[in-house]
N, C-alpha and C positions, 0 to 999 in steps of 0.2 A: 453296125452297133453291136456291142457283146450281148446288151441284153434285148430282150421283146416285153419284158415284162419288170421294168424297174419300180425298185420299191423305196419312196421315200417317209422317212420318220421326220416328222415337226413338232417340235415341245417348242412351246411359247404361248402368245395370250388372243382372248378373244376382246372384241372392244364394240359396241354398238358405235358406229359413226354418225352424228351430225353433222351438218355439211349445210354450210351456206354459204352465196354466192353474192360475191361483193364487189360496187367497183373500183376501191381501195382497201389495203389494209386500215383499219384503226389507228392515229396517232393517241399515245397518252390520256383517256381521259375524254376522248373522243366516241361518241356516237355515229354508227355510220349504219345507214338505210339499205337491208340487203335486198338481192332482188330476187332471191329461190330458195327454197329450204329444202332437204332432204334427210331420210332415216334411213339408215341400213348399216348391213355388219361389215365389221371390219375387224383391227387388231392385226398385228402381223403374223402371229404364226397362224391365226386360221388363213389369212388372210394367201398367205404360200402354199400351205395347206395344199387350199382350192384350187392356185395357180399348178399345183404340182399335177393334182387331180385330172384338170380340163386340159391337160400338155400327156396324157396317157401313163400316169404312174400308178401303184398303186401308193394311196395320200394314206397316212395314219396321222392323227393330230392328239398327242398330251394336253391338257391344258385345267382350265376351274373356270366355272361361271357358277353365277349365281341361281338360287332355285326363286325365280322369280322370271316372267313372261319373258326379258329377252333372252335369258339362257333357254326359254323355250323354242325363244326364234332361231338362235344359232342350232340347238339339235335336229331343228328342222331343214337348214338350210346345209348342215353337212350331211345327211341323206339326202337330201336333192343334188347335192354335187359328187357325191361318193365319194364323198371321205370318212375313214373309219373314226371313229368319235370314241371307241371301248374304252379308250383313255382318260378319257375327259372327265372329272371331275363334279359334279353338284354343291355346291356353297350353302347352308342355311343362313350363315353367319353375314355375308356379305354380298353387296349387287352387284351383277355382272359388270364386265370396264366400259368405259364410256370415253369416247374420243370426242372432240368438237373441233371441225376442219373447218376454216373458212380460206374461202377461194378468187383469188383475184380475178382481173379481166383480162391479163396476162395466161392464166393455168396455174398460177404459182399461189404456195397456200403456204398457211401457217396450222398446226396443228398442237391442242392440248392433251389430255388420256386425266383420268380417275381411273386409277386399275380397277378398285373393287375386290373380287374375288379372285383376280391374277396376282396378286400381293401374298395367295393362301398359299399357293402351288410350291410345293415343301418337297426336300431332296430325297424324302421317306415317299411322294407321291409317284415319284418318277423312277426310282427304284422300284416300287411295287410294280409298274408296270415294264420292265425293264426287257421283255423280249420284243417287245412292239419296234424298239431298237436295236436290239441284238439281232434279228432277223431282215432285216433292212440293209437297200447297199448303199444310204446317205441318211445322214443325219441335219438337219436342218434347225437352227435353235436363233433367239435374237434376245434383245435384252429388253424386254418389256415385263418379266417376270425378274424374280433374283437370282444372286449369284448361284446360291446354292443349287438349286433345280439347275441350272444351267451349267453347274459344273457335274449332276450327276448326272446329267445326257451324256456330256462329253466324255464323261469317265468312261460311261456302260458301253457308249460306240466305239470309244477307242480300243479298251479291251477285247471287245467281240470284229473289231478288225473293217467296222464300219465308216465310209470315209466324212465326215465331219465338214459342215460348214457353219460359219455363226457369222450372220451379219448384226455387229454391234452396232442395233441399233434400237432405242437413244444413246449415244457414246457414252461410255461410263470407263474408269481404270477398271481394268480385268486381273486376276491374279494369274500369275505364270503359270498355275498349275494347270489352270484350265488354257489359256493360249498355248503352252508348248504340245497339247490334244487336238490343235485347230488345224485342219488340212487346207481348211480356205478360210481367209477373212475380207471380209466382203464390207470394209466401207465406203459412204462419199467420201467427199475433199472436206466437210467438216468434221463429221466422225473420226478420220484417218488423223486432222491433227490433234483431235481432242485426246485421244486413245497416245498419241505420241508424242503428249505434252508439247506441241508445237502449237500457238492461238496464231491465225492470223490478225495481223496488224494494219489496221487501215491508216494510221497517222501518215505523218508527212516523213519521216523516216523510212518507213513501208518495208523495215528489215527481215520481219519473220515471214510476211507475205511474199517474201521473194524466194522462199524456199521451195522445191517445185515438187510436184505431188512424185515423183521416183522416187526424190529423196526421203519424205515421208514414208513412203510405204518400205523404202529399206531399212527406216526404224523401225517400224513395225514386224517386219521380218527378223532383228533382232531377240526382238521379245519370243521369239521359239515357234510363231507361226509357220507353216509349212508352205505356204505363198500369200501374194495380198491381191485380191482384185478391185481398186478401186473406182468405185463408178466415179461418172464426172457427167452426168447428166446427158443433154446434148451431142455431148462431146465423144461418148462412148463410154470405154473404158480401159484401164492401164492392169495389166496384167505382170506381177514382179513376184520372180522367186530365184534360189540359185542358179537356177538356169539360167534366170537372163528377165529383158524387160520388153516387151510388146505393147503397143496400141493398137487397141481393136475401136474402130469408127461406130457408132450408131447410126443406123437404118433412118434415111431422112423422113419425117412426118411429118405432119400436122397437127400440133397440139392442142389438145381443148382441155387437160386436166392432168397435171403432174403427179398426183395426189399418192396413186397405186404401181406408179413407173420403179420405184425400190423391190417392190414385193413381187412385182412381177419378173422382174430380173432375176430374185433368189429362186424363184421355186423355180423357174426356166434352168438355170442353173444348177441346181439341185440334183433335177429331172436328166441333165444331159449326164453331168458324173454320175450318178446311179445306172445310165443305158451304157457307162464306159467310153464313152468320148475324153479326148484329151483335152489337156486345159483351155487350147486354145479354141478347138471347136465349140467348146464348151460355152466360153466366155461369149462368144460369135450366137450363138443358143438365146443367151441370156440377155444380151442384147437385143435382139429380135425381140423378146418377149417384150421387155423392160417399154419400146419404141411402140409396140402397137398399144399396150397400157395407156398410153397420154393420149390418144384419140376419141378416146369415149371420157363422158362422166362418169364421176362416182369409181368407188375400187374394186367392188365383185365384177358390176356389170361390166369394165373396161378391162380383166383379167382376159388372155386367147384363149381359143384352142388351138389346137395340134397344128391340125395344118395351114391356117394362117401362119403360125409360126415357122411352120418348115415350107412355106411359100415365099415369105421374105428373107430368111436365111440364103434361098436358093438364088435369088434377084440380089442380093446385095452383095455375097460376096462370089 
């Protein structure tokens, strides 16, 4: 590895998680009996953050919460994990974000967000802190904040030579300026078509659903990204840039909770481009991560460490 000591930056939001365990989703209108309830932090960019942290980087995390008990909880909970927090913001005006996951008896969840105080997180906020990225060998950003913040991450990393990834996620259209600054773009198979105007189509026609996730993500490399890695769950992931196209398999497990399997793949990810791995190892990195994530409940508690990680990397490929 080139580095011993890699350092990644994370601008993006913090979200207290609710979490309940169901044995169906909700239809319409329907009431359904769950069977567990749970409270704890999440939000994607602390949520990488922490993955970056417990995988051996040093974590800095940009972000806004609220100055009310669970922005207390989150500042408590990035010093118990070491992640540097100097970024982070206090809100008077608004409550920290709030996610509400419910969880099938599958692993498979549905998730809403109330940003709150990640709604504040202003391109003046992130510029003020702008060495915490400057100084960094990856950039880690998502779309749970706005565009603005998110294009001056990308801006300050790109200038200062720091290599950049953003996982769009919730998918939203991105502006060029900020994709043609993106080193890696890191979505599923719905984000990837959302992002590249492609919906899939379940009817009896099933035209755009037969479009197959390469070709997807070659639109997307259109658009000025510098590669696309898209997960695909189970499945692994499809790695595409000029160079060419690769499937990298995921690590077979045992899933109990899909929930935290995205975030744990970016910060894994993250972590390996910042230590100077090539893409492919990289991806290989991120994967491992991503696969032991769904074996635990909940998103903090099911993020690895280190060498879980480079345990299963070693056995799988």
């Amino acid at each position: 590895m080139a580095s011993t000591d890699p350092v990644v930056a994370v601008v993006g939001s913090y979200n207290v998680g609710l979490t309940m365990q169901v044995p169906a989703f909700p239809a319409p209108g329907e009431t359904v009996v769950g069977r567990e309830f749970a409270e704890g932090p999440g939000g994607k960019g602390s949520n990488q953050a922490i993955a970056a942290a417990r995988l051996g980087a040093e974590s800095r995390f940009a972000g806004r919460v609220g100055a009310d008990r669970y922005g207390d909880d989150a500042v408590a909970l990035w010093e118990a994990e070491g992640v540097d927090a100097e970024a982070v913001g206090r809100d008077d005006a608004a409550h920290t974000g709030v996610g509400f996951v419910v969880v099938d008896e599958d692993g498979e969840n549905e998730i809403t967000v109330a940003p709150g105080a990640n709604d504040r997180l202003s391109a003046a906020d992130v510029r003020e802190r702008a060495a915490a990225i400057e100084t960094a060998d990856c950039l880690l950003v998502q779309l749970e904040i706005g565009d603005e913040p998110v294009r001056a991450a990308v801006e300050t990393a790109a200038e200062a030579g720091t290599t950049v990834v953003c996982n769009p996620a919730p998918a939203r259209e991105l502006p060029p300026a900020v994709l043609e600054q993106v080193d890696y773009l890191t979505p599923n198979e719905h984000e990837a078509r959302t992002l590249a105007g492609v919906a899939r189509d379940d009817d009896e026609t099933g035209s755009d659903s037969d479009i197959t996730d390469e070709a997807v993500a070659r639109e997307l490399l259109g658009l000025g990204v510098g590669a696309v890695v898209l997960t695909r769950g189970s499945a692994g992931a499809l790695l595409v840039s000029d160079d060419g196209v690769e499937g990298v398999e995921a690590p077979s497990v045992e899933v109990v909770d899909t929930t935290g399997a995205g975030d744990a793949f970016n910060g894994a990810l993250a972590v390996a481009l910042a230590e100077g791995l090539d893409a492919r190892a990289a991806v290989r990195f991120g994967c491992a991560g991503g696969a032991l994530a769904v074996t635990a409940p909940e998103v903090v508690p099911g993020l690895p460490e280190r060498g879980a990680v480079d345990d299963l990397v070693a056995e799988s490929w």
